[in-house]
Structures are given as C-alpha cells and as structure tokens.
N, C-alpha and C positions, 0 to 999 in steps of 0.2 A: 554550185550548190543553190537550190532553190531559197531563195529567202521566204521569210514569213513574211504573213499579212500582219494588219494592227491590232485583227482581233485574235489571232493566234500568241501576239506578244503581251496581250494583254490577260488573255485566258492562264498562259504560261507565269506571268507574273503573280495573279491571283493566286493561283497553286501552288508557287511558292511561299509566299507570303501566309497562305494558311496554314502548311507543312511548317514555317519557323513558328506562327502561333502555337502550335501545337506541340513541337518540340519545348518551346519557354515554356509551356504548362506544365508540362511532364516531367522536365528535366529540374526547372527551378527551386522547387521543392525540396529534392532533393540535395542538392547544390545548397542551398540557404541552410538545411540543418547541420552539414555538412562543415561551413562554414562558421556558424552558432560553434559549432564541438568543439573548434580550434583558437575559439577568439576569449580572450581574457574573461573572465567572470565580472571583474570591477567595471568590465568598457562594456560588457554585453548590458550591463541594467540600464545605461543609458538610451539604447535604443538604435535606430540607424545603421545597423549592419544587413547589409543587403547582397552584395557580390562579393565582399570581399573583407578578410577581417579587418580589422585594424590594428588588432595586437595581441600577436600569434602565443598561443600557450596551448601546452598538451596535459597541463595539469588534472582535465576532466578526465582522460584517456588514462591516467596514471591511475588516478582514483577509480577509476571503473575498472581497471584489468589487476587491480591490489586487493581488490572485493571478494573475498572467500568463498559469499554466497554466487557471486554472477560468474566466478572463475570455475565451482563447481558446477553450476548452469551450465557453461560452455562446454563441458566436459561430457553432460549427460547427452546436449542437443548433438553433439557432434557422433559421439557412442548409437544415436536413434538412429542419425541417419546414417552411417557407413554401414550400422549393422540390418537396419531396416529395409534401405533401397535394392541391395543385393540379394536380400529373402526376395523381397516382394517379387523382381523382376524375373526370377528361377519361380517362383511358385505360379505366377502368370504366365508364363513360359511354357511350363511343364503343361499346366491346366491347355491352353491352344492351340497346341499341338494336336493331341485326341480331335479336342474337338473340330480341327479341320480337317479331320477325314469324315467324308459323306456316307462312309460305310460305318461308321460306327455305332453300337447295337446303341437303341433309345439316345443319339444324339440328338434328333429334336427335342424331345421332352429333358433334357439334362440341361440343355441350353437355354429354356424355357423357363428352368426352375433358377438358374442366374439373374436373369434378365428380371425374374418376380423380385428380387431384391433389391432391382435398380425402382422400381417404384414404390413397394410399401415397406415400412417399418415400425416397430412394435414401439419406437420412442426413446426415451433417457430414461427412464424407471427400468422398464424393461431389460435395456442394454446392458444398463448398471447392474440389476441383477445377476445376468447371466456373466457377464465378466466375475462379479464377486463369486457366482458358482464353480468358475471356473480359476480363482486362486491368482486371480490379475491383478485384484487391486490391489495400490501401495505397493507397485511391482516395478522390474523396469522393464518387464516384458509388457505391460499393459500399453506402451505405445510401440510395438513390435506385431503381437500376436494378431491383433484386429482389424492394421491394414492390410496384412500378406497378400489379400485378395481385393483387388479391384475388376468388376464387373464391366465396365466402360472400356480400360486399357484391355482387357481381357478380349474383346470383343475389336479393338484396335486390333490386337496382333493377332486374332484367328484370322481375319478377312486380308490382312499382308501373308499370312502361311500362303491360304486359299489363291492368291493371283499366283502364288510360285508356278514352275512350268513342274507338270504331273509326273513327265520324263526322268525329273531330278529321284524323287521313290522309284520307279521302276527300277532305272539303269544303277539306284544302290540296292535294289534286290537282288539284280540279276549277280552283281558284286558278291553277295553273300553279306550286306550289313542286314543287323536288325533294325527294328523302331527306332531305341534308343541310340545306339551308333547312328542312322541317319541322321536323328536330331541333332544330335553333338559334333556332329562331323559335318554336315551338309546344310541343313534348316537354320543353326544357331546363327552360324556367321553370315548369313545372308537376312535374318532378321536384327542385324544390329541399328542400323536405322529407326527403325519403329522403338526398340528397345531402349536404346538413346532415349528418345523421343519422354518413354514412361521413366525411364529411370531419371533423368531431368525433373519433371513433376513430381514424382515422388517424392526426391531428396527435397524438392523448394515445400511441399507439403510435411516434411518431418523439420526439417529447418523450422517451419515458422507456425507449427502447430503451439498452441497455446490451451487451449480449453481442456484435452483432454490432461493433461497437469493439474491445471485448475480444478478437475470434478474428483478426477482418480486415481489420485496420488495427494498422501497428506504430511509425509517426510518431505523437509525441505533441502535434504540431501539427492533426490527426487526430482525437482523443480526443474524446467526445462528453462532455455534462454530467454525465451520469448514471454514465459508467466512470470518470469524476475522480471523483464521488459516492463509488462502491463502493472505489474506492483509498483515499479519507479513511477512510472508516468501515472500513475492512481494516487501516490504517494500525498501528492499535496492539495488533492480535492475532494479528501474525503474528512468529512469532520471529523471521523473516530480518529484520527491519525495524525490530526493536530498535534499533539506533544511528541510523538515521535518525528513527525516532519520539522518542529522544532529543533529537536536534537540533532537532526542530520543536518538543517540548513547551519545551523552554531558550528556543526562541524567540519561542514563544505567552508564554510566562511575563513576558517582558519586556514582551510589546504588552498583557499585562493579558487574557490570550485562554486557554483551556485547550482540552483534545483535545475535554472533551465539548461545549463550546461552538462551535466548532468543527465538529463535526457534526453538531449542532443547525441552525446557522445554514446549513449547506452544503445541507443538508434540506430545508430553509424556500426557499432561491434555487432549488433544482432542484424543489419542489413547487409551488410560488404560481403561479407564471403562468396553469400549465394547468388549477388550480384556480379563478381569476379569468375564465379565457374559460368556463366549463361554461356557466354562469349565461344567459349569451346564445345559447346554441344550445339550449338546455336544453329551449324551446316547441317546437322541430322532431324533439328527440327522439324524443318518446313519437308525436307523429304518422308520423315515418317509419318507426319502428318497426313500428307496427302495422298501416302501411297496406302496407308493404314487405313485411310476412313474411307475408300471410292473401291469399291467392287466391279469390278469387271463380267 
C-alpha cells in the first residue's frame, strides 16, 4: 500500500478537523436543548449545564404532553400532515404526467402559466382574500387546499417522467393499457424516488408550518404545533403577557417546571418526530434529487 506524503496527512487531517467543527455546530444545539428538557428546573437556574444533565427529570415532558392546548396542537399538526402530504403528492403526480408527454396540445403554454406563479404573486392581502372567497378561513382545510400544488416539485417529477425510456408507453400500448392504467401500473412505481423525495419536504413543511395558523385560523382548537410552539417561546418576552407569564411561571414552579424548561421540552415534542422519520427516506433523497433535477 502506497503511504502518504506529509502533506496529504495533513490536508487529510485539516478535513477532518473541519467536518468535526461542523458537525459540533450543527449537532450541539440540538444536543444542549435536548439536555435543558431533561435536567431539573431547580439545577437548570443555576446555570452550567452543557453535555450533560445533572439531574434527570421529565417533569417538563409531563407538563407539555398534560397540556390540552399543545396535545390538541399535536393533533391538528399531525391530521395536516398525514392528510396533506398524500393529497399534495397524487395532485403533483397526476398534474406531471400530462405534462411529460411532448405531444400534448398547448403543453408549452400550460407549463408556462405554472412556472408564472413560481415568480409573481399578488401578496398576503391578496391571498387572504381569495382564501376568505373561497370558504378557507378558520378552516382546517386552509392548511390542505393551498399547498396541493407545488410548482418546483411539479417540475421535479415531470423531468424524472421525461428521462423514463419511451419504450415503457409503447410496449403498454401495444398491451392494450390506457394513460391511466400506464400511470398506475408502470410510471407510479418507478417514480417513487423522486416522490419520496417531495413527499419528505412536504410532510417537514406541514410539520413545521406556523404562519399560516398564525394569520388564518383564529379558533384555538385550530392552532397547529408549531403556533403553540412560537406562543410558549413568545410567552415571556412580551410585555402584554407579563401577568399571564406570571401565572404560568407560579404554576411551573409548583410542578417543579420553569419557562426555560418548558421551552426546551416543547422544542424537543415539536422537533423529534420529523427528525426520526428523515433517516428512512434519507436513501431516496439524494436519488430523487439528482435524478429529478438533471435532464438528459
């Protein structure tokens, strides 16, 4: 085996040493809140907790998953996205199909008028409007209806149809399928990759949406994970809320729970899940990525 030079062992050590820098960036953060959620409230004011707790309590976790409001959160968030990712990815689906046949009548100008949406938009008044026209607001279809269609992912899986080999339509003509039977029988399961790939971002995009709760929805039966999220963690820095962050802190204090604990742990319930599903879609990523975005 050839050994290295000094300056290949040194290049090589660089490189790692940046990769662990990188890694403690990324991961530490994490790791530190992580740690905050499980360590006592009374030892957390003192300060000094860095890797590791010092004295393990789930009392935060009790108080966050006993919470009416955030247990009905988890309810809605998890309802957006099981119901949300499996529209979107059939409605994208259906829509790029068509559009990757070269014969089809006014395909350029149909694909044209997508693609116009990917650069202008009319705003949030706008939006807002047309959502209230259309019977959304204060709904729980208003975080369903308005993403079905993505333009970008759309545009993903037409150009993965399009590298298929042409062969595969013929030879189910000659079979006697139609469109629809090719689709579902031939096209579906060789675009699972790329689909993966959207239905991945989606789900982490319904997971961790927050705004549109926040504007368009004003039932707190309503409220998504992630707008309780940004309410905890708002809780004690906003002056109007002083007497009520009072009351919770007098009340944390008794369960043995403090604010930052508290938002530590509320962190951890609204970050984990979507962090536990990556892992298993993880192999389809990097394939539908790059087979989805490079035309041949």
């Amino acid at each position: 085996m050839e050994s290295k030079s000094m300056g290949d062992r040194v290049y090589i050590s660089v490189v790692y040493l940046f990769l662990l820098v990188v890694l403690f960036a990324t991961f530490y953060p994490f790791w530190n809140i992580l740690v905050l959620s499980v360590n006592s409230a009374s030892d957390t004011i003192k300060g000094g907790i860095y890797f590791w707790p010092r004295e393990f309590s789930f009392t935060s976790y009790k108080q966050i998953l006993t919470d009416s409001e955030i247990l009905n959160a988890i309810v809605v968030t998890v309802a957006r996205t099981v119901i949300g990712t499996p529209l979107t990815v059939l409605v994208i689906s259906l829509l790029s199909y068509p559009l990757s046949k070269r014969d089809l009548f006014m395909r350029r100008p149909i694909t044209l008028y997508f693609i116009f949406t990917m650069y202008f938009g009319g705003g949030l008044i706008p939006y807002y409007m047309v959502l209230k026209s259309l019977h959304l607001i204060d709904t729980f279809w208003v975080y369903i209806a308005p993403g079905l269609m993505n333009v970008f992912y759309m545009i993903l899986v037409r150009t993965f149809i399009e590298q298929l080999p042409k062969e595969l339509d013929e030879s189910a003509k000659i079979d006697g399928a139609n469109d629809v039977q090719t689709f579902i029988k031939i096209i579906l399961p060789l675009t699972m990759p790329v689909l993966a790939t959207i239905a991945l971002f989606t789900a982490i995009g319904h997971w961790n949406a927050w705004f549109d709760s926040y504007v368009f929805t004003y039932k707190s039966s309503l409220k998504t994970l992630q707008a309780v999220l940004v309410k905890i963690l708002n809780q004690y820095q906003t002056g109007s809320m002083v007497s009520d962050a009072q009351k919770t802190a007098d009340s944390a204090k008794r369960l043995a729970v403090s604010p930052d604990t508290i938002r530590m742990a509320a962190t951890m319930v609204a970050t984990l899940p979507i962090v536990l599903v990556y892992p298993f879609l993880q192999r389809y990523f990097v394939k539908g990525m790059t087979l989805g975005a490079v035309k041949s």
